[in-house]
SEDRENLUM-992109 format. One record per atom (N, C-alpha, C): atom name; residue number from 0; x negated, y, z. Coordinates in Angstrom, 3 decimals, decimal comma. Layout:
CA  NUM  X  Y  Z
...
//
This chain:
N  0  -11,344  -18,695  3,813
CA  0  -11,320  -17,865  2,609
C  0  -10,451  -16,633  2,847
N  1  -11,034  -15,764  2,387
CA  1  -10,490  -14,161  2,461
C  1  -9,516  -14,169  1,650
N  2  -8,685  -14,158  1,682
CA  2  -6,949  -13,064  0,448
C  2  -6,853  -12,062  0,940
N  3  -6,659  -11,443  -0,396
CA  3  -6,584  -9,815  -0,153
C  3  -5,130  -9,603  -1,441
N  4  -4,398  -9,305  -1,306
CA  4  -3,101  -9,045  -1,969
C  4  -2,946  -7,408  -2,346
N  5  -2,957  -7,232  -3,485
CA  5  -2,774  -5,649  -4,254
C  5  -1,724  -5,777  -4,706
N  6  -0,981  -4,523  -3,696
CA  6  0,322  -4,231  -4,273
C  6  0,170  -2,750  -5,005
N  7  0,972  -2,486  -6,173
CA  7  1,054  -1,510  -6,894
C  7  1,917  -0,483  -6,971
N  8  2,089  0,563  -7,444
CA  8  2,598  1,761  -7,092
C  8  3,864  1,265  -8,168
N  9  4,920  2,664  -7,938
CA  9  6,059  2,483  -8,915
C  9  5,995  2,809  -10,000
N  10  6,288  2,164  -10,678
CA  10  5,699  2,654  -12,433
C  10  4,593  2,182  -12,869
N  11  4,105  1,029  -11,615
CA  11  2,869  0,733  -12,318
C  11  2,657  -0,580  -12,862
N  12  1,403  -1,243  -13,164
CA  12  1,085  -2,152  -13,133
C  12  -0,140  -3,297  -12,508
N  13  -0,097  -4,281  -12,445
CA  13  -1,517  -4,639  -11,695
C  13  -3,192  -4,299  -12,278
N  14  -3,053  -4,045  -13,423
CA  14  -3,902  -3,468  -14,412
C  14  -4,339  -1,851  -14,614
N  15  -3,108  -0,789  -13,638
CA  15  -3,792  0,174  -13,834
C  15  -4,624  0,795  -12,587
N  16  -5,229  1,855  -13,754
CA  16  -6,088  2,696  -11,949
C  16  -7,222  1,602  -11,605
N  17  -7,331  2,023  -10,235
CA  17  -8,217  1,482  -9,371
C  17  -8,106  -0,023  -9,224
N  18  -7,039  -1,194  -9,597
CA  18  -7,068  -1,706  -8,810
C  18  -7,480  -2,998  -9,584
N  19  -7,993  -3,253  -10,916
CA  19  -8,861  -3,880  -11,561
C  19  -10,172  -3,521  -10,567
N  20  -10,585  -2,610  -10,750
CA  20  -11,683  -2,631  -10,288
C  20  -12,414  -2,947  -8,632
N  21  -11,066  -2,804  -7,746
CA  21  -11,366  -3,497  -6,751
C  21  -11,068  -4,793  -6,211
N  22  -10,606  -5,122  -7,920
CA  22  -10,694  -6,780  -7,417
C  22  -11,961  -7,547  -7,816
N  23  -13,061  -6,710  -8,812
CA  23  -13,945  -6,869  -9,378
C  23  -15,015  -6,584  -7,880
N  24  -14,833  -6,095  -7,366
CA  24  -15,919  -5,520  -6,308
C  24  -15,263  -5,900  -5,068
N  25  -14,382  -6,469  -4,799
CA  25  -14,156  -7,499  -3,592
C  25  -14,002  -8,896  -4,183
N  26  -13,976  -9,465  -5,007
CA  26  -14,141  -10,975  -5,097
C  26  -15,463  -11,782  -4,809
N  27  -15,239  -12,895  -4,541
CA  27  -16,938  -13,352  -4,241
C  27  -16,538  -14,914  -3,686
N  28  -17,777  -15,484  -3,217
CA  28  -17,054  -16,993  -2,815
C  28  -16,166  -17,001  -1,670
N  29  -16,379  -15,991  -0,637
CA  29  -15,282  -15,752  0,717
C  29  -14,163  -15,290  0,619
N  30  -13,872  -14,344  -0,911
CA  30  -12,781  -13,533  -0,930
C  30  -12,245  -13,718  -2,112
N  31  -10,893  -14,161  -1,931
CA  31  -10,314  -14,119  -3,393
C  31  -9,431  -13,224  -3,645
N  32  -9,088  -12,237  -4,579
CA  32  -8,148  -11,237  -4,586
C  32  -6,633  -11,639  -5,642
N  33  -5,756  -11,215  -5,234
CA  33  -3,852  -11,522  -5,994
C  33  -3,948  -10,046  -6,355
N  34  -3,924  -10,383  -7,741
CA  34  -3,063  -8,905  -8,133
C  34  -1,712  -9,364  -9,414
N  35  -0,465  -8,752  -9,070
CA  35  0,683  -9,489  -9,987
C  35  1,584  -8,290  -9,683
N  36  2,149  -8,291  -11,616
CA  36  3,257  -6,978  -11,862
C  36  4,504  -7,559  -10,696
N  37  4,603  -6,538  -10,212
CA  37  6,111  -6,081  -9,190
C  37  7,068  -6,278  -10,707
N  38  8,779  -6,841  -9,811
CA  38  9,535  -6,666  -10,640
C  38  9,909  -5,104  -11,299
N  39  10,903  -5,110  -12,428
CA  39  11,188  -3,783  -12,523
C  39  10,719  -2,719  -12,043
N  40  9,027  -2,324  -12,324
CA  40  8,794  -1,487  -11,700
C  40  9,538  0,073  -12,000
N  41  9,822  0,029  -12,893
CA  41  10,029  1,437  -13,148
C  41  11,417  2,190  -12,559
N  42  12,724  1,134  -11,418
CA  42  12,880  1,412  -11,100
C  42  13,222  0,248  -9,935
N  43  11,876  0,580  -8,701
CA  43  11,400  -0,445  -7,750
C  43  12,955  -0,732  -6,863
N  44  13,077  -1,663  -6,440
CA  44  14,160  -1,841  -5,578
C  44  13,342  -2,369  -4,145
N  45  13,912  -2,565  -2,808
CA  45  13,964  -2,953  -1,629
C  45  13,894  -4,200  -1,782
N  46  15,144  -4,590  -2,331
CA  46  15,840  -6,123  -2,174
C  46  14,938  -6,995  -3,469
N  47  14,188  -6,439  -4,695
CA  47  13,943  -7,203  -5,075
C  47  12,029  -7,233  -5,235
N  48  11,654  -6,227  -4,283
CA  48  10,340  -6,040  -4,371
C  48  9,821  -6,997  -3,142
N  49  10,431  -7,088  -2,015
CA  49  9,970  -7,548  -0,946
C  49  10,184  -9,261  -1,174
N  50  11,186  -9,561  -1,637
CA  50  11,446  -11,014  -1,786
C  50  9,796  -11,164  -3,004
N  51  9,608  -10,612  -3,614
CA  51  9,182  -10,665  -4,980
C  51  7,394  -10,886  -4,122
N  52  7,216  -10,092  -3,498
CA  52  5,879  -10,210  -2,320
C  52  5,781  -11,922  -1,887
N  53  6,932  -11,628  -1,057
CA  53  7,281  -13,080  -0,079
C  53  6,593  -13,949  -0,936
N  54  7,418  -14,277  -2,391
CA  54  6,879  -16,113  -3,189
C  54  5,996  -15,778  -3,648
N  55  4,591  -14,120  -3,812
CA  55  3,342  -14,234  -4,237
C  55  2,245  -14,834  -2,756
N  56  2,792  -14,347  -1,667
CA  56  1,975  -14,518  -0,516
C  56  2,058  -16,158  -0,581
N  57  0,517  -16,568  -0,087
CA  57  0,835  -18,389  0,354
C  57  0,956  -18,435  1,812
N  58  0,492  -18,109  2,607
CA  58  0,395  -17,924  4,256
C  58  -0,185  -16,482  4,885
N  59  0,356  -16,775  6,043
CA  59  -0,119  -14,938  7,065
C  59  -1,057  -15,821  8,233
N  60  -1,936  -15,442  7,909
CA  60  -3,321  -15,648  8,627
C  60  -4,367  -14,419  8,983
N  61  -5,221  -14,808  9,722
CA  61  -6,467  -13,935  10,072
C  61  -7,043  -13,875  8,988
N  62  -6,984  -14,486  7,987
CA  62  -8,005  -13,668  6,633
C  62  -7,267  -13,046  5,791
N  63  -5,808  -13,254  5,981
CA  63  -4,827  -12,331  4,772
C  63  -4,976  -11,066  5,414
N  64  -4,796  -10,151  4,334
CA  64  -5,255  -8,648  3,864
C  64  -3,919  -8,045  3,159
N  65  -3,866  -7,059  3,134
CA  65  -2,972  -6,027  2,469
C  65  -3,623  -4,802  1,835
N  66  -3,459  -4,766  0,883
CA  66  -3,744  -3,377  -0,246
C  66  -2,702  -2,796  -0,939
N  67  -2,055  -1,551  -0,311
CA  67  -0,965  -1,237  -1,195
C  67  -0,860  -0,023  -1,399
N  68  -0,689  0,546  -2,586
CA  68  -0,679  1,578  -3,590
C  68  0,526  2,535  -2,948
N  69  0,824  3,923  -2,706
CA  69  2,583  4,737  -2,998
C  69  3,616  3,654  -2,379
N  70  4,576  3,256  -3,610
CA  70  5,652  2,184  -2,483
C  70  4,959  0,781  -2,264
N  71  4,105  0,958  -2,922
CA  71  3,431  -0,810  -2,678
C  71  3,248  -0,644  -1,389
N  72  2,752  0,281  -0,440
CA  72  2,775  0,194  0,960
C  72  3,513  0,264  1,757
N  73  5,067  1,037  1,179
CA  73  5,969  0,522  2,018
C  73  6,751  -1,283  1,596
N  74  6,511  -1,477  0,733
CA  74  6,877  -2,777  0,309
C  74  6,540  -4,278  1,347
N  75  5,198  -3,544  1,356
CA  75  3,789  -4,982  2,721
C  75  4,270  -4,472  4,122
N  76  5,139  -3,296  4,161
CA  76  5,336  -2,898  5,478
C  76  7,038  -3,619  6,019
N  77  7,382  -3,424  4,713
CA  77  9,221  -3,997  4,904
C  77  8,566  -5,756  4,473
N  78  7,523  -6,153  3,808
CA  78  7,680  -7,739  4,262
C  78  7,420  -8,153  5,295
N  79  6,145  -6,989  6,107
CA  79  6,052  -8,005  7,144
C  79  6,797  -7,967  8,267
N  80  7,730  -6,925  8,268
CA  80  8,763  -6,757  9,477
C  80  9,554  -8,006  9,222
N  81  9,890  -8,666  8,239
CA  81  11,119  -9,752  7,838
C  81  10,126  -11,009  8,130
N  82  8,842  -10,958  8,735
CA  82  8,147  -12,202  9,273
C  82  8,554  -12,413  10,600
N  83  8,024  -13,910  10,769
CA  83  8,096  -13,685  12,623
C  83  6,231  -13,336  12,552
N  84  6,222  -12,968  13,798
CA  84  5,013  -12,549  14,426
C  84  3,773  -13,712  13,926
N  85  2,760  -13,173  13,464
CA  85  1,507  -13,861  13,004
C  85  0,240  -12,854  12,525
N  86  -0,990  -13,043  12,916
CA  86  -1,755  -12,402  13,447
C  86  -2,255  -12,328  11,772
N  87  -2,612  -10,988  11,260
CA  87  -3,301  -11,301  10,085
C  87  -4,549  -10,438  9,843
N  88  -5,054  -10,264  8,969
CA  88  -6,515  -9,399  8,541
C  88  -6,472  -8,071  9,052
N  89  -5,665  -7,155  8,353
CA  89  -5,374  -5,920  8,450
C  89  -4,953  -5,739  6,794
N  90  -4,662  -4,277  7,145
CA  90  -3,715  -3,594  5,920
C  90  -4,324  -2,153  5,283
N  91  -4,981  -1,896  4,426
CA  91  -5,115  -0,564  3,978
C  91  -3,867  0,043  3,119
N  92  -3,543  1,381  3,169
CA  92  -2,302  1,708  2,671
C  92  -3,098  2,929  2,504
N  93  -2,762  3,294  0,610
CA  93  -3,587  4,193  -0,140
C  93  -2,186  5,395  -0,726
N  94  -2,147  6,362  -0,429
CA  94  -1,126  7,549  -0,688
C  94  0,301  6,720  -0,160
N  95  0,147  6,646  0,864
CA  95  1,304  6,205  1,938
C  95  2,262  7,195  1,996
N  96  3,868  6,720  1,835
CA  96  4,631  7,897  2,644
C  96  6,047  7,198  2,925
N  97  6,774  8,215  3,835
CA  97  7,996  7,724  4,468
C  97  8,885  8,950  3,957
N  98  8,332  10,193  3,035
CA  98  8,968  11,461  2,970
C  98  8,429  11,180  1,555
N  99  8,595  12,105  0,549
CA  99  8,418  12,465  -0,574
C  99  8,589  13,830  -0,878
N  100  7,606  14,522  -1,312
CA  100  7,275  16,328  -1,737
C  100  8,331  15,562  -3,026
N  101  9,324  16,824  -3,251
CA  101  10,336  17,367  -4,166
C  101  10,383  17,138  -5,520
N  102  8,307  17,179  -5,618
CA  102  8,010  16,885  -7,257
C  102  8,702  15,745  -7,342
N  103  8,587  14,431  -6,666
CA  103  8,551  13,315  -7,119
C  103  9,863  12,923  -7,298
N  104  10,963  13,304  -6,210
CA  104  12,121  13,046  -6,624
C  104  12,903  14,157  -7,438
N  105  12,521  14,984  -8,427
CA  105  13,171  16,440  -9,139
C  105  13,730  15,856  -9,712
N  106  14,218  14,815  -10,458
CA  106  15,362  14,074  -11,556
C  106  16,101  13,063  -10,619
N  107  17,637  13,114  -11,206
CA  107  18,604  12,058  -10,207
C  107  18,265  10,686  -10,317
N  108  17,632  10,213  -11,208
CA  108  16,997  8,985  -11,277
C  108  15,891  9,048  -10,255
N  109  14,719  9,284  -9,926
CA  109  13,590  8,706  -9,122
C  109  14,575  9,072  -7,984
N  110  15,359  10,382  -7,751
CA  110  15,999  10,337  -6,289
C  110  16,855  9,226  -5,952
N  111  17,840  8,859  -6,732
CA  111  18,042  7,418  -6,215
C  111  17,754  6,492  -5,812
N  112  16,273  5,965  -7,160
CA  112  15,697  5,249  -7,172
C  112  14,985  5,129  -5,433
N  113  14,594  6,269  -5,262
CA  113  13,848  6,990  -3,767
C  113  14,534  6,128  -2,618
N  114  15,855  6,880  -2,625
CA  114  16,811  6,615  -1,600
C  114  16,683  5,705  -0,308
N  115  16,856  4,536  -1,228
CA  115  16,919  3,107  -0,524
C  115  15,484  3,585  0,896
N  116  14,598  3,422  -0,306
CA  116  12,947  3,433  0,877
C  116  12,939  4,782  1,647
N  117  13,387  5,836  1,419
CA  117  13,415  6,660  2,267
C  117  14,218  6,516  3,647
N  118  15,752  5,944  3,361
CA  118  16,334  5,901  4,292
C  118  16,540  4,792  5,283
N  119  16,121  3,629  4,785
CA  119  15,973  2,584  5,578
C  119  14,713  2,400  6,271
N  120  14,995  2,327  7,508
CA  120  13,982  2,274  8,633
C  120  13,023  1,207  8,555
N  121  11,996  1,458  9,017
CA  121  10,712  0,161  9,198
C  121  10,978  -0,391  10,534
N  122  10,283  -1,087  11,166
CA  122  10,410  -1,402  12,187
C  122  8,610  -1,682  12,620
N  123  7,998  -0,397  12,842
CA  123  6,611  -0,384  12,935
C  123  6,215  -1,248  14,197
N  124  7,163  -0,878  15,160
CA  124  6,734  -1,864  16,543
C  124  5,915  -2,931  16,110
N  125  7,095  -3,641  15,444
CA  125  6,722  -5,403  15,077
C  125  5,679  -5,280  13,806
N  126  5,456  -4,114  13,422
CA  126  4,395  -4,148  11,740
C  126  2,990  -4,450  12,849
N  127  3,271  -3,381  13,823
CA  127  1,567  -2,972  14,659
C  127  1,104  -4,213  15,127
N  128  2,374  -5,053  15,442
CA  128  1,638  -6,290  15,900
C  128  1,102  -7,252  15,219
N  129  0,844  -6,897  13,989
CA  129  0,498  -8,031  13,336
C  129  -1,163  -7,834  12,990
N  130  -1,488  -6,668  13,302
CA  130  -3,230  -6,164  13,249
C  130  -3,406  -5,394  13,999
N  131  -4,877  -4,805  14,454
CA  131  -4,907  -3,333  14,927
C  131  -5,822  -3,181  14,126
N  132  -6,188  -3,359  12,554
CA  132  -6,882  -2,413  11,363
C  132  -5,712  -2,644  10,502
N  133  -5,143  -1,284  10,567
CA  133  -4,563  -0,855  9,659
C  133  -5,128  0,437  9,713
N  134  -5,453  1,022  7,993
CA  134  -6,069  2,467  7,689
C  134  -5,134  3,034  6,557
N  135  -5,246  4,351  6,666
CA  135  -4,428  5,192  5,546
C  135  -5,311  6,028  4,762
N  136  -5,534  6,140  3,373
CA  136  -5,883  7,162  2,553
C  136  -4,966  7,985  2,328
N  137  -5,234  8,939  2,290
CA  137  -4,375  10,214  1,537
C  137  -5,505  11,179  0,685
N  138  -4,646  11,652  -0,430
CA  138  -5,430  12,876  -0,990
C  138  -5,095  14,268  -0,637
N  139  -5,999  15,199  -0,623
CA  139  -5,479  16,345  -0,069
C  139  -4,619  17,515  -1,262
N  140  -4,466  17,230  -2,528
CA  140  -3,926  17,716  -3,372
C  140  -2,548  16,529  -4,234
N  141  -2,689  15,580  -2,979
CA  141  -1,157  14,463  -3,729
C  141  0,059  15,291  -3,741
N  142  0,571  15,441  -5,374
CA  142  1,351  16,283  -5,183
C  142  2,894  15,715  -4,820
N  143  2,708  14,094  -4,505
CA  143  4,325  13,339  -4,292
C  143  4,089  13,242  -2,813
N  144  2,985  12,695  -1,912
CA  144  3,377  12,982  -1,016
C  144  2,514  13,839  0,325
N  145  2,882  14,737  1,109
CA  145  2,557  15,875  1,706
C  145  1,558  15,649  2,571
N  146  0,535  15,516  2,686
CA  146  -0,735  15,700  3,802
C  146  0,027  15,287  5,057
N  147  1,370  15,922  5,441
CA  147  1,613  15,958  6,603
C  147  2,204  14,163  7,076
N  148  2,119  13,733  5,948
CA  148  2,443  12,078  6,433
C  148  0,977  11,137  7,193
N  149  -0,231  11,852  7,116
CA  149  -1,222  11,212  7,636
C  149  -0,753  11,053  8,951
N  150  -0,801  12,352  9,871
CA  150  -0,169  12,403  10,802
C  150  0,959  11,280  11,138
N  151  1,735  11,466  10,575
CA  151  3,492  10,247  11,008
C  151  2,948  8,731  10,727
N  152  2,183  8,545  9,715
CA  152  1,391  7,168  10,184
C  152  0,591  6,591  11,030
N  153  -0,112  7,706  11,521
CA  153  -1,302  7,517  12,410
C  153  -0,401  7,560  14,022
N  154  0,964  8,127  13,750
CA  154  1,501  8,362  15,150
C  154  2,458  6,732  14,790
N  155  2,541  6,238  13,817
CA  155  4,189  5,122  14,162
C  155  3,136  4,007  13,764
N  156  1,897  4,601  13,353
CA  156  0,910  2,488  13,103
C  156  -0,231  2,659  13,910
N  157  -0,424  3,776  14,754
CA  157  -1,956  3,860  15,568
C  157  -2,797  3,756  14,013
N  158  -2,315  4,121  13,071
CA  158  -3,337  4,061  11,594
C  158  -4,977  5,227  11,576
N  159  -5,915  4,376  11,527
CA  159  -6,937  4,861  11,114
C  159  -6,471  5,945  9,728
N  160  -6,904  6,942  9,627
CA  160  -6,849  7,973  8,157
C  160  -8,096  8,234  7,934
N  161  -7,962  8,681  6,372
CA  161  -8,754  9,145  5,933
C  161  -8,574  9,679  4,894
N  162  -9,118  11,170  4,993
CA  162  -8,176  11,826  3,860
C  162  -9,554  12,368  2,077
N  163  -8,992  11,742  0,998
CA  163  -10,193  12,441  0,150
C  163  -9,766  13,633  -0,851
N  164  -10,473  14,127  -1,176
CA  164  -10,201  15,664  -1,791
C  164  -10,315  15,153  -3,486
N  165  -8,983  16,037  -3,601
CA  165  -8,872  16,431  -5,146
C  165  -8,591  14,810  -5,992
N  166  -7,767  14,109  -5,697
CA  166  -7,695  12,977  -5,915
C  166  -5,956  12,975  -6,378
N  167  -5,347  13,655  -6,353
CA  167  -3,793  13,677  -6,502
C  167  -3,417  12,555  -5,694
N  168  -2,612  11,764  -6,560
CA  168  -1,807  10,783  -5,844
C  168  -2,645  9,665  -5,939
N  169  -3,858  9,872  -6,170
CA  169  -4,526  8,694  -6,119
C  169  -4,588  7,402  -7,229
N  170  -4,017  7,623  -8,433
CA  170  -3,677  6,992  -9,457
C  170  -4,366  7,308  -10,839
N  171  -3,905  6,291  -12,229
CA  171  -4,418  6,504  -12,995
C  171  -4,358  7,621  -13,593
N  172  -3,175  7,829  -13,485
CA  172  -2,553  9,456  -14,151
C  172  -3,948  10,656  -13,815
N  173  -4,026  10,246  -12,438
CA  173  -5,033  11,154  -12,143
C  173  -7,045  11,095  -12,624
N  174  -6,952  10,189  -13,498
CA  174  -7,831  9,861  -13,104
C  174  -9,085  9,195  -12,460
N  175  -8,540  8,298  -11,717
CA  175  -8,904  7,778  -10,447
C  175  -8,743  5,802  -10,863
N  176  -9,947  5,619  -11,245
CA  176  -10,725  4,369  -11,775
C  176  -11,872  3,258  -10,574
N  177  -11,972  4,380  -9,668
CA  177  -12,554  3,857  -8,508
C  177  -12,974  4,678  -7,615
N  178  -13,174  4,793  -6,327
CA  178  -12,737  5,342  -5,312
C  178  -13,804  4,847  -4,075
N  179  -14,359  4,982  -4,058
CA  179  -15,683  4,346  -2,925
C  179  -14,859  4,247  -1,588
N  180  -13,982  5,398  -1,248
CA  180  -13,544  5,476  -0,024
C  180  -12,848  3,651  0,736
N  181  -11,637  3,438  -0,673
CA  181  -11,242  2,302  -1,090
C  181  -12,162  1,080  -0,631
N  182  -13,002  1,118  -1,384
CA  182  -13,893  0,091  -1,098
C  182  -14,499  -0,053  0,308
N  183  -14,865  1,081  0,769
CA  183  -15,476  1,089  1,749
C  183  -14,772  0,588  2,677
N  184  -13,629  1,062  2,781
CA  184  -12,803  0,674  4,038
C  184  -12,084  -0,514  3,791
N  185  -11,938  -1,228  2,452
CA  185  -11,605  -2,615  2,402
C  185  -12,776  -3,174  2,780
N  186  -14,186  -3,503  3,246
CA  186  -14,886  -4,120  3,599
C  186  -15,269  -4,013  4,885
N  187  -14,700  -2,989  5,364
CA  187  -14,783  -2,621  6,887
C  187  -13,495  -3,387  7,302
N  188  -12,009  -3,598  6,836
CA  188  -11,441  -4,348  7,293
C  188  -11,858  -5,609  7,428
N  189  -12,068  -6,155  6,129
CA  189  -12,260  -7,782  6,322
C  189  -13,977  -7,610  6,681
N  190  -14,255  -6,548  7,270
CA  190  -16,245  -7,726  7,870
C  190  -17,057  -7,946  6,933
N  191  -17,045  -7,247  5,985
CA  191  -18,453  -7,405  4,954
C  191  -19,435  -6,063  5,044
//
């Protein structure tokens, strides 16, 4: 059986945007999809988002999957460095970043809030080993984070990209209810 785990952006919930709907269009008898509110999202922590992953995941296997939103993707990236080594599905990571454009941190609150995930290191070595499908979306008008992070993923995860137009950050705010790209490339990971 397929698991596929949706992690959500900051400020969000498992209910907004896209990601109802791609649990509606990846479920089936092979695939079952987790979607569950992050603690405190509104102001995400390190220490209590990644533990908070850990007791939703049941096992890291060849059919577990990763779907993660803004920090939801650095979140699946800082759990699985705190694993030991185990071979799993692959990972799509949708408006990914390790930097943040200015908009997003302009008030001393989100910059704090920021901080932690900006400055603490990943440890991609040990992330890469756990798949070689991992893919990145980006939008080409996200105004939190800069085009130029496709690049720094594709160089520190060997990450497949793919970039779609006029999509902002890829969220509800924007708009953005479903996303073919999404889909597409979640079924190209797991083999459907």
């Amino acid at each position: 059986m397929n698991k596929v785990y949706i992690v959500h952006c900051w400020d969000g919930s498992k209910d907004d945007g896209w990601y109802p709907w791609l649990d509606k269009e990846l479920s089936n008898e092979n695939t079952i999809v987790y979607r569950f509110n992050m603690p405190n999202t509104e102001n995400p922590k390190i220490e209590e988002w990644v533990p908070f992953l850990d007791s939703m995941v049941k096992n890291l296997d060849s059919n577990t999957y990763f779907v993660g939103h803004s920090i939801g993707c650095q979140t699946i990236l800082r759990f699985l460095q705190s694993k030991d080594i185990t071979n799993i599905g692959g990972i799509l990571l949708v408006a990914p970043w390790l930097d943040l454009l200015p908009e997003a941190i302009s008030d001393p609150e989100s910059y704090e809030t920021a901080k932690p995930w900006l400055n603490n290191p990943i440890d991609f070595e040990k992330v890469k080993k756990f798949t070689n499908k991992i893919t990145c979306i980006f939008s080409d008008d996200d105004y939190f984070v800069s085009l130029s992070q496709k690049d720094i993923f594709k160089a520190v995860l060997n990450a497949k990209t793919v970039v779609v137009s006029n999509k902002g950050h890829i969220s509800e705010e924007d708009d953005v209810y479903e996303l073919d790209e999404i889909l597409n490339e979640c079924k190209l990971m797991i083999g459907e």
